[in-house]
N, C-alpha and C positions, 0 to 999 in steps of 0.2 A: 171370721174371715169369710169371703163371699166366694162364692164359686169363680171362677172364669168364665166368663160369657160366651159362646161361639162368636159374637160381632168384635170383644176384644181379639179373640185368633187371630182372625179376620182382619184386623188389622197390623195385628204386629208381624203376618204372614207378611200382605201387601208391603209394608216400610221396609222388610229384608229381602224384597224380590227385588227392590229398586238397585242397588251394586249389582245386582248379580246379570241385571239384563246388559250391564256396561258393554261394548266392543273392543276387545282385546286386540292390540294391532297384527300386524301381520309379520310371520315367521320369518327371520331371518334365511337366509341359503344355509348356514351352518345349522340352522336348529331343524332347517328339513331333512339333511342330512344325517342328524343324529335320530332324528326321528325314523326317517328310512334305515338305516343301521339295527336299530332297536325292534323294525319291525321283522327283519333281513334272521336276525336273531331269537327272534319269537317263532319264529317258521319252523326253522330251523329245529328247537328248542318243541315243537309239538311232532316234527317228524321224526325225531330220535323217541319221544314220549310213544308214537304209535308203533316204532321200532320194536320197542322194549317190549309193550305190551302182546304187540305179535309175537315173540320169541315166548313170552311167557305164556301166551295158549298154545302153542307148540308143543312147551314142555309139560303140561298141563293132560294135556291130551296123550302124548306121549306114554305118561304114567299112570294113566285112567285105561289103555290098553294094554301097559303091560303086565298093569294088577289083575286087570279081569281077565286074561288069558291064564294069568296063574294060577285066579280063582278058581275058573273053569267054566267061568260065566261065557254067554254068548252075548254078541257085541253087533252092533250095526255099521260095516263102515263108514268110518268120516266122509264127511263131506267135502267136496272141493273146493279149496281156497287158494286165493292167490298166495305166491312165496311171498316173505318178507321180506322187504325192501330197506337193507341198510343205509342212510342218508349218507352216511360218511361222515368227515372231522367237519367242522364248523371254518368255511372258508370266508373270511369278509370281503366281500364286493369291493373290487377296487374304485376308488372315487373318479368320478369324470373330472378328466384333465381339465382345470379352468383355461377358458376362452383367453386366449393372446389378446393384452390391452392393443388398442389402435393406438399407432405412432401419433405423436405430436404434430401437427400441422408447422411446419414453418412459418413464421410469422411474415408478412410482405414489406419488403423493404420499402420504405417510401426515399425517392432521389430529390 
């Protein structure tokens, strides 16, 4: 059996770039919306994750002075950080009211 060539790569690269370059149409208003949602949600979902993590260098630190005092070790005070910032419950964005369709035009009577 013969090796694979780099020029074969090379081409069966090139023939599966061909789909992929395709233009994908354009987002409906509902799927920008889920998409906004989703992102609304990720946010959300990373500032509860920085939440946690703060609380837990807190407690962290917390128990790293209260051993070394017990030890009888000498300690450098902490450093100053900002509090932690609870995001709160996960609220979803209310959707913008859809636009009032424009009324039908009467049609003109012809006499």
């Amino acid at each position: 059996m013969k090796p694979i060539t780099p020029a074969l790569i090379l081409l069966l690269a090139w023939a599966g770039a061909g789909p992929a370059a395709a233009r994908l149409p354009a987002q409906s208003d509902e799927a920008k919306a889920q998409a906004a949602e989703a992102a609304a949600r990720a946010a959300h979902g990373n500032k509860l994750a920085d939440y946690q993590l703060c609380r837990s260098r807190e407690r962290a630190a917390a128990h790293y002075y209260k051993s070394a005092k017990a030890a009888g070790k000498q300690t450098r005070p902490p450093l100053p950080v900002p509090p932690c910032a609870d995001p709160g419950p996960y609220g979803a964005t209310p959707a913008a009211p859809a636009a009032p369709a424009a009324p039908a035009a009467p049609a003109a009577k012809k006499s």
